[in-house]
C-alpha positions, 0 to 999 in steps of 0.5 A: 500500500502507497500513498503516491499522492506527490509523485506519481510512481513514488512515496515522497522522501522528507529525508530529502537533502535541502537546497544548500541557499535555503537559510536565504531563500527563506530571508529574501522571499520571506518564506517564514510568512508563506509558511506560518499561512500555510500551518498556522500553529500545526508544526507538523504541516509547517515542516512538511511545507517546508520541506515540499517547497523547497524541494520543488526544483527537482520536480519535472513538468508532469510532476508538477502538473500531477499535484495540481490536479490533485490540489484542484481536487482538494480545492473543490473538497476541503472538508473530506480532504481536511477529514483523510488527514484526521483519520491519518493523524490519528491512526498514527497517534494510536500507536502511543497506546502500544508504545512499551510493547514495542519496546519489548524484547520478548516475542510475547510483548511484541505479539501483543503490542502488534495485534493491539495495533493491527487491531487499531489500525483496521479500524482506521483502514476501514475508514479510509475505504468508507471514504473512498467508495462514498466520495471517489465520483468527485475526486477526479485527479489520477492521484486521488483515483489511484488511491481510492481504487487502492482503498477499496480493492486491497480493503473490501469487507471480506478481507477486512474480517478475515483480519479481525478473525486472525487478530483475534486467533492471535490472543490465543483465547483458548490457549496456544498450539504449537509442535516441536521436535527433539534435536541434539541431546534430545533438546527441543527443536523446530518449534511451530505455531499451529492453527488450533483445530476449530470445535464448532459443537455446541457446550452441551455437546462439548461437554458429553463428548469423550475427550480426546486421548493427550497426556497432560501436566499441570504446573503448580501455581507456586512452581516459578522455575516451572513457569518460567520454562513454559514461558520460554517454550511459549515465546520460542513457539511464537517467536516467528508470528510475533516478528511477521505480525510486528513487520505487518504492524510497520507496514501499515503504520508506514502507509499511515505515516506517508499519507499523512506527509503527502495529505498535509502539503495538501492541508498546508495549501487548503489553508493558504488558499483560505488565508488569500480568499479571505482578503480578496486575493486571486489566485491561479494554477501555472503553466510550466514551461521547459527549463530551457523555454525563455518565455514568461507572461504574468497577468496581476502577479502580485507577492503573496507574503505582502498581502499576508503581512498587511491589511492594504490592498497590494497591487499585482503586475502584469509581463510578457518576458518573451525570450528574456533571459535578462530583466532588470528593473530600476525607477523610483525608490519604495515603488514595489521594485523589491515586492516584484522581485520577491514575487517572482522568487515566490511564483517559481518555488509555488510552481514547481512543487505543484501549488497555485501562485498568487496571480490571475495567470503566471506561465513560466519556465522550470529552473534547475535552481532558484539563488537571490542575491540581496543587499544585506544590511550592515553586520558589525560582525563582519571581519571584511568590507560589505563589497567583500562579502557581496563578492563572496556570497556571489562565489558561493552562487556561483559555485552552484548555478547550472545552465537554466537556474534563476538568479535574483539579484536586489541592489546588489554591489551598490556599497561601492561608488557607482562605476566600480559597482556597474563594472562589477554587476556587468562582468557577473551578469554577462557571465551569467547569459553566456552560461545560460542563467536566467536574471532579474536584477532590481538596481540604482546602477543606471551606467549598469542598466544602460550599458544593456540598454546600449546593447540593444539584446533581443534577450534583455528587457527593462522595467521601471516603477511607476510613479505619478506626476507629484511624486506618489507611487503607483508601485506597477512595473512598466516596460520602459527605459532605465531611469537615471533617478531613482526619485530619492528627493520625493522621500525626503519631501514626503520626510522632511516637510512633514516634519516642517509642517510639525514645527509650525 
């Protein structure tokens, strides 16, 4: 039994090694907000988002669309979905029940722990099946028919009391048969547990009935030793049953587990969706392209953490990047340049592990990677320069790019004068292109972004934020030229007069 639910011919792997730039993904996209939407305060959901989020960009184009059909299914049946993730949860925490017998080292202890647990989890699988039959005409993704196919062909009702009647066998009720053989020095060997024979006669005629010819002992009830020796005929009797019954035990426990990671991914997304819903935010299931397919179109894009840590309206962006393997985006100072960016980073990692984006529509190529290159404020407890450690974070980049990866960048070697911080920002970028890395570079650098403009690349295109005539902020992106100004004197306008205007 799998559960296949984020894969389509595998059980995900939550062992699975993280990008090594996760501690930064999480800094500049603000993933911690995304998350806490996503789990709330379950931490179990948390991780497991985590997990499947960042993982995401191993995850191919069929892959992709595989979840998404499942998560319009979850979408369109909250409830029954928030309802399989119950019934895993707690056939999982039933185990606790059974905890210090599975600790036991004897196979009496082991046996009984198994066969309570079995017993327990029968109960959940006949759930999980009733669920299956009742609802399987409105879940229509391959993930979820598979499995309720799965549920209701492994589960039927008569294989489910075949279980019930051998668990119960399994108590020994009415005692235990076993057979042995004499081996070396005519100790005991082969030991075997026997089915015991089934006497169907009524008690009256039972108890009429001539016995059986056996020969027979009684232990004393005060002979220690003597029970302590039909103990260890009993557990040599059951010591294989026990390991087959504790292996069955584990293998069920194992398929509640793994459904429950796959669920709650899909969990996490159902609450993210409530969370947008609530604040009027659309939201819209990707189109992925091929890595190596340069188009990008968004229509009302907007960045989801903002929207979750603020009660104001956001506004979103529209795009066609057709072709572009490079955007750079200046203009005016807090117009939405970084919330774009950030926007972007969040788009792809939704994408690719097969979630909905916060946009009305977003069509974007796969990346083999997704690496950010922010401007990090000051630290105290840095032994370099700011440019050094720019230099360095961008080794360490570097060091792991692959052709087809995404690279963000936000105002990153503007801590020197603006022509050293160009040349440097132009070297790297030209770099890149040739390596087949796809860029978005948010920058103050206007020699930066007009050297590209000067090159008149089909590949390049140029944002601008917008602003109005007196100074507001629109905070859209426009297609346009690199401005020269990132319109720094409407802020100390919008500073310093008010403070003036205090004064008088």
């Amino acid at each position: 039994m799998r559960a296949q639910l984020l894969h389509r011919d595998r059980d995900f792997d939550p062992k699975q090694a993280l990008p090594w730039n996760e501690a930064a993904l999480m800094q500049d996209l603000e993933l911690g907000t995304l998350l806490q939407a996503m789990a709330g305060e379950d931490r179990f959901l948390h991780d497991v988002a985590h997990e499947v989020m960042l993982s995401g960009s191993g995850n191919d184009i069929g892959t992709i669309l595989y979840r998404q059909e499942i998560l319009k299914d979850c979408l369109m049946n909250p409830a029954v979905t928030r309802e399989l993730y119950r019934i895993t949860f707690e056939a999982i925490e039933s185990r606790k029940k059974q905890f210090w017998g599975f600790l036991s080292t004897h196979p009496a202890g082991i046996l009984s722990s198994s066969v309570g647990l079995l017993e327990m989890h029968a109960g959940y699988l006949k759930m999980l099946k009733d669920i299956a039959a009742a609802q399987k005409g409105r879940f229509r993704s391959e993930g979820f028919t598979v499995l309720f196919a799965m549920l209701e062909r492994e589960l039927d009702d008569d294989y489910l009391e075949s279980i019930q009647a051998h668990l119960k066998e399994l108590r020994f009720t009415r005692g235990l048969l076993m057979s042995a053989g004499l081996g070396p020095g005519n100790s005991g060997d082969n030991y075997v547990l026997r089915k015991a024979n089934r006497d169907d006669r009524s008690l009256l005629e039972q108890f009429f009935s001539r016995k059986p010819d056996a020969y027979t002992f009684q232990i004393d009830e005060r002979d220690s030793a003597g029970a302590e020796a039909l103990a260890r005929l009993r557990e040599r009797g059951i010591n294989l049953v026990a390991n087959a019954v504790a292996q069955s035990a584990e293998h069920i426990q194992g398929f509640f587990e793994m459904l429950r990671i796959e669920l709650a991914f899909y969990v996490a997304c159902l609450n993210l969706h409530d969370q947008l819903a609530s604040r009027g935010q659309p939201v819209a299931f990707p189109v992925p392209l091929p890595a190596s397919d340069r188009r990008l179109s968004m229509h009302n894009l907007y960045d989801v953490s903002l929207v979750l840590n603020t009660a104001q309206p956001v506004v979103g962006n529209d795009a066609d990047c057709e072709g572009k393997s490079l955007v750079i985006v200046t203009g005016a100072n807090q117009g939405g340049k970084s919330s774009f960016l950030r926007s972007i980073g969040l788009a792809q990692l939704m994408m690719q592990c097969g979630m909905f984006v916060g946009a009305q529509s977003f069509t974007a190529g796969l990346c083999n990677g997704l690496f950010t290159h922010y401007k990090r404020e000051e630290d105290k407890t840095l032994e370099s320069g700011k440019l050094d450690e720019e230099l360095a974070r961008m080794s360490d980049i570097a060091d792991h790019l692959q052709a087809d990866s995404l690279l963000l960048f936000n105002e990153s070697f503007a801590v020197t004068n603006e022509r050293e911080g160009s040349e440097i920002a132009r070297q790297i970028v030209h770099a890149l292109l040739e390596k087949r890395i796809r860029v978005f570079f948010v920058t103050h650098m206007y020699d930066f972004a007009r050297s590209f403009l000067d090159r008149r690349s089909a590949d390049t295109m140029f944002l601008h934020a917008g602003r109005e005539t007196d100074g507001s902020r629109t905070f859209r992106l426009v297609e346009g030229e690199p401005l020269a100004t990132s319109y720094g004197e409407d802020l100390y306008r919008k500073i310093f007069a008010g403070d003036a205007a205090e004064e008088n």
